[in-house]
C-alpha positions as CSV (number, residue, x, y, z in Angstrom):
1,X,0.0,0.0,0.0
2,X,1.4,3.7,-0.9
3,X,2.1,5.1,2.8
4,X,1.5,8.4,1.1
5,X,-2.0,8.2,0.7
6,X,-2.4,7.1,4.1
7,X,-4.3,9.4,7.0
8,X,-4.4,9.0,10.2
9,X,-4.1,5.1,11.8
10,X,-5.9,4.3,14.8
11,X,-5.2,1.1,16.5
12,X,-7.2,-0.7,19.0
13,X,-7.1,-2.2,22.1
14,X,-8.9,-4.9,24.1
15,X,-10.6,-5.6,20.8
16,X,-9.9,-9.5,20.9
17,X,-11.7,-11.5,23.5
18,X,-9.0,-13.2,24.5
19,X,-6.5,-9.9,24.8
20,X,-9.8,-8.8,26.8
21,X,-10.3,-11.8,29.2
22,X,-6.5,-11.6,29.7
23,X,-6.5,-8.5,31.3
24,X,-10.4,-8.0,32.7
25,X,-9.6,-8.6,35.8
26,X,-7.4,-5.8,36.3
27,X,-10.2,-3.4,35.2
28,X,-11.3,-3.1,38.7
29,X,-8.6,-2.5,40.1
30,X,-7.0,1.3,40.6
31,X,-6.8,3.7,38.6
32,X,-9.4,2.5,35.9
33,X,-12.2,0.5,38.5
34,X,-14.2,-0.5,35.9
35,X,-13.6,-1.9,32.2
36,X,-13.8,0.8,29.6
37,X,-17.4,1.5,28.0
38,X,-16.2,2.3,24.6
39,X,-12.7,1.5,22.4
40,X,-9.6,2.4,23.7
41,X,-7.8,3.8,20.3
42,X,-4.1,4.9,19.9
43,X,-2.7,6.8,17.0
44,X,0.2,5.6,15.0
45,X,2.0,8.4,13.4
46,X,3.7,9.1,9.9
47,X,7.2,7.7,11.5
48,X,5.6,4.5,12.2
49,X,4.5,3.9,8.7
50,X,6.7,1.1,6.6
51,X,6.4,-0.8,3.5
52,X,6.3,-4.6,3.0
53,X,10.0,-5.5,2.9
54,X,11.5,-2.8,5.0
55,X,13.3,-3.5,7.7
56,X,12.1,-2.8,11.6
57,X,15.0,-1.7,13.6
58,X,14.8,-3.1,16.9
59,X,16.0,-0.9,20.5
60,X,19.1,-2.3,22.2
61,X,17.5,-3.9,25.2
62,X,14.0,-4.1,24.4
63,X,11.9,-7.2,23.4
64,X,9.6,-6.1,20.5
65,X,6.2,-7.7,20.2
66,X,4.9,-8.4,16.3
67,X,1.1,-7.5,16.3
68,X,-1.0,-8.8,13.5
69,X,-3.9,-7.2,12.2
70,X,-6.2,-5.9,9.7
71,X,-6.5,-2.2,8.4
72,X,-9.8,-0.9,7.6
73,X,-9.0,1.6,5.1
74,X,-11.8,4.3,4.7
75,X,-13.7,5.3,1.4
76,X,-14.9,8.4,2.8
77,X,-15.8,10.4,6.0
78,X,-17.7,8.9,8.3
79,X,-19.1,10.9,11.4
80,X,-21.9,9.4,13.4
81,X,-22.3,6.5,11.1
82,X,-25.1,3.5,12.2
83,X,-23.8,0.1,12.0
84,X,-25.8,-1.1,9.3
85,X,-24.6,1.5,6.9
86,X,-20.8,1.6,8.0
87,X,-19.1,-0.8,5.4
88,X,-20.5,1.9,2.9
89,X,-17.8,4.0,4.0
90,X,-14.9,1.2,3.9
91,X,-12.9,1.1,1.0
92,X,-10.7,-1.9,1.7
93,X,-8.4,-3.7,4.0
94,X,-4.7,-3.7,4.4
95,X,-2.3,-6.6,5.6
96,X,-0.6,-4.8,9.0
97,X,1.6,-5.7,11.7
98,X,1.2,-2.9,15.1
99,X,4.7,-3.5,16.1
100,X,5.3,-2.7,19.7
101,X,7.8,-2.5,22.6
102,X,6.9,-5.3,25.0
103,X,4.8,-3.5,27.9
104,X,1.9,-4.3,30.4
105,X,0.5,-1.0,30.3
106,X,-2.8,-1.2,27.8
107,X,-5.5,1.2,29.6
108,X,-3.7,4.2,28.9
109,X,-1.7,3.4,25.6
110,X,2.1,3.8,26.3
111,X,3.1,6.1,23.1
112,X,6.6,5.5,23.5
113,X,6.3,1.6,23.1
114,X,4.2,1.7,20.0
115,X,5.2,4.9,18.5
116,X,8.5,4.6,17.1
117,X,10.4,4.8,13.1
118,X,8.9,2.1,11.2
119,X,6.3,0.1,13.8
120,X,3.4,0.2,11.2
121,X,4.4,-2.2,7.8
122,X,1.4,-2.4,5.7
123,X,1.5,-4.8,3.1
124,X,-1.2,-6.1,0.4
125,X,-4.6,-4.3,0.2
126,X,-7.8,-5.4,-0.9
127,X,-10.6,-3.8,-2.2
128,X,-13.9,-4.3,0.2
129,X,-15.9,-6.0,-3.1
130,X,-13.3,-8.8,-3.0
131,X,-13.9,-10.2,0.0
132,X,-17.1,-11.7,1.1
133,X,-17.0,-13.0,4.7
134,X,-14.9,-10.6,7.1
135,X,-15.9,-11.9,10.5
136,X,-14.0,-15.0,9.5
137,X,-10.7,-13.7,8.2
138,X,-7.8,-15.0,9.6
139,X,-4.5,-13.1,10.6
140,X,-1.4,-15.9,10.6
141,X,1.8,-14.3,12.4
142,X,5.0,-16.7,10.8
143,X,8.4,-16.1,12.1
144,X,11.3,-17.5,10.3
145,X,8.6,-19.8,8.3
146,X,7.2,-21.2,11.7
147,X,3.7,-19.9,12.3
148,X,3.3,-18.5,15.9
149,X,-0.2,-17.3,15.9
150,X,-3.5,-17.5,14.5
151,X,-6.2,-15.4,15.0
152,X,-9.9,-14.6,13.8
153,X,-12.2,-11.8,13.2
154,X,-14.9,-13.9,14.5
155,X,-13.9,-13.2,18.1
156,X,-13.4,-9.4,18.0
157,X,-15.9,-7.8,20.4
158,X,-16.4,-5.2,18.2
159,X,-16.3,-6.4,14.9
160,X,-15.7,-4.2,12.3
161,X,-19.2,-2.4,11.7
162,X,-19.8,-1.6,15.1
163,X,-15.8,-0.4,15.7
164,X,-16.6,1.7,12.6
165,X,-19.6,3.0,14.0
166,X,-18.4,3.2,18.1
167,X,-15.4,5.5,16.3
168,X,-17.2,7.7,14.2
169,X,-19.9,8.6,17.4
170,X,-17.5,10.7,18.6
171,X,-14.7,11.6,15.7
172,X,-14.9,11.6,12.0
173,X,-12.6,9.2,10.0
174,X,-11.6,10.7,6.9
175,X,-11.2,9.2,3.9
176,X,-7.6,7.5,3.6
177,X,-7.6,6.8,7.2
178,X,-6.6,3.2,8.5
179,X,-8.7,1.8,11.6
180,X,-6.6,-1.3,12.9
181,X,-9.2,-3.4,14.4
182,X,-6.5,-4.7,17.2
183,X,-4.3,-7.3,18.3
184,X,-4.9,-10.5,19.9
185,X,-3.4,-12.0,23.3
186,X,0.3,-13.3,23.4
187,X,1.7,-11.3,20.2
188,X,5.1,-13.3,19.6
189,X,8.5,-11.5,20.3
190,X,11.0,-11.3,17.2
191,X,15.1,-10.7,16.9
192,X,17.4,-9.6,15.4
193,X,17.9,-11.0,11.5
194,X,14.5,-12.9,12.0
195,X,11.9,-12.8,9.1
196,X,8.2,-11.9,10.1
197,X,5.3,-12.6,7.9
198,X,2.1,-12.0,8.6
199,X,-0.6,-13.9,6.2
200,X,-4.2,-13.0,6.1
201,X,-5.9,-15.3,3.7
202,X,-7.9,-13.7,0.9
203,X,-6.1,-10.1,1.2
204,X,-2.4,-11.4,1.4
205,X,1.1,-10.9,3.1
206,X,3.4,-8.8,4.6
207,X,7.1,-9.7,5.3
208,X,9.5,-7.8,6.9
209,X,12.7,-8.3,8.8
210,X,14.3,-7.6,12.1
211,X,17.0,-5.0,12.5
212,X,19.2,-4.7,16.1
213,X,21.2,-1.9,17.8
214,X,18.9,1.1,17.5
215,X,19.0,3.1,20.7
């Protein structure tokens, strides 16, 4: 996909049941008491986009988490949009991978651990009339050939509709923006020199590899 066309990215948290159940019961606990009423979204800025092939530099002394996913691109604004109308307003989907500094913090998104040069490659895109059944897409994680994660739409609690319209109830996507529909529990670590590719079956692949050293 051409990262210059892109607007703004919004990932997602707690948006797969299992990422969810992990961490529920820590919702009651101080600060947050209570488990969050509507998404909890994140921005991933310009510096964070990348391109199927680049490399992803990782910090000396950090474990970096490869997160899976697909992009909803957007058609065209959408403010206030109902849920039976919302895939109106989606133009396609993009192979992703929300690349991230291993961290426990996932109420208040820690910017520093998702936020930095190249953390967002975005690989094949498909347009929204190719593909027929999105609740049971599959995102496949493979590092160095050996797959380390599967996960389905089917057990998003928003699925894609309702994030669509849960988003737009109180901001406006634009057209050209990307909303990442999240990440599931127990995203896999990669090193140095390793190769990560992550498959989603009817859109297609994105492969990068692992730099070292950056401070």
């Amino acid at each position: 996909m051409n990262v210059a066309e892109i607007g703004t990215v919004y990932g997602t948290l707690l948006n797969f049941k299992g990422a969810y159940d992990a961490l529920e019961p820590q919702m009651h606990d101080e600060p947050y008491k209570a488990p969050p009423k509507a998404p909890v979204f994140y921005i991933k800025p310009k510096n964070t986009f990348a391109s199927d092939g680049d490399v992803i530099e990782k910090p000396v002394d950090e474990a970096i988490v490869m997160g899976g996913t697909i992009g909803v691109v957007m058609g065209q604004n959408a403010s206030r949009v109902a849920r039976d109308e919302a895939m109106a307003y989606v133009a396609g989907f993009v192979v992703a991978n929300d690349v991230a500094i291993a961290h426990d913090n996932f109420f208040r998104p820690a910017y520093p651990k998702r936020a930095r040069d190249g953390f967002l490659p975005l690989g094949d895109y498909k347009d929204k009339s190719e593909i027929h059944d999105i609740n049971n897409l599959e995102i496949q994680i493979f590092i160095n050939d050996e797959i380390t994660q599967i996960s389905i739409l089917s057990d998003l609690i928003r699925d894609i509709p309702t994030l669509i319209q849960d988003a737009s109830e109180f901001m406006t996507l634009s057209a050209g923006d990307i909303l990442l529909v999240g990440t599931d529990t127990n995203a896999p670590s990669a090193e140095p020199r390793d190769t990560v590719r992550v498959v989603v079956p009817g859109i297609g692949t994105l492969e990068n590899t692992i730099g070292g050293g950056r401070q």
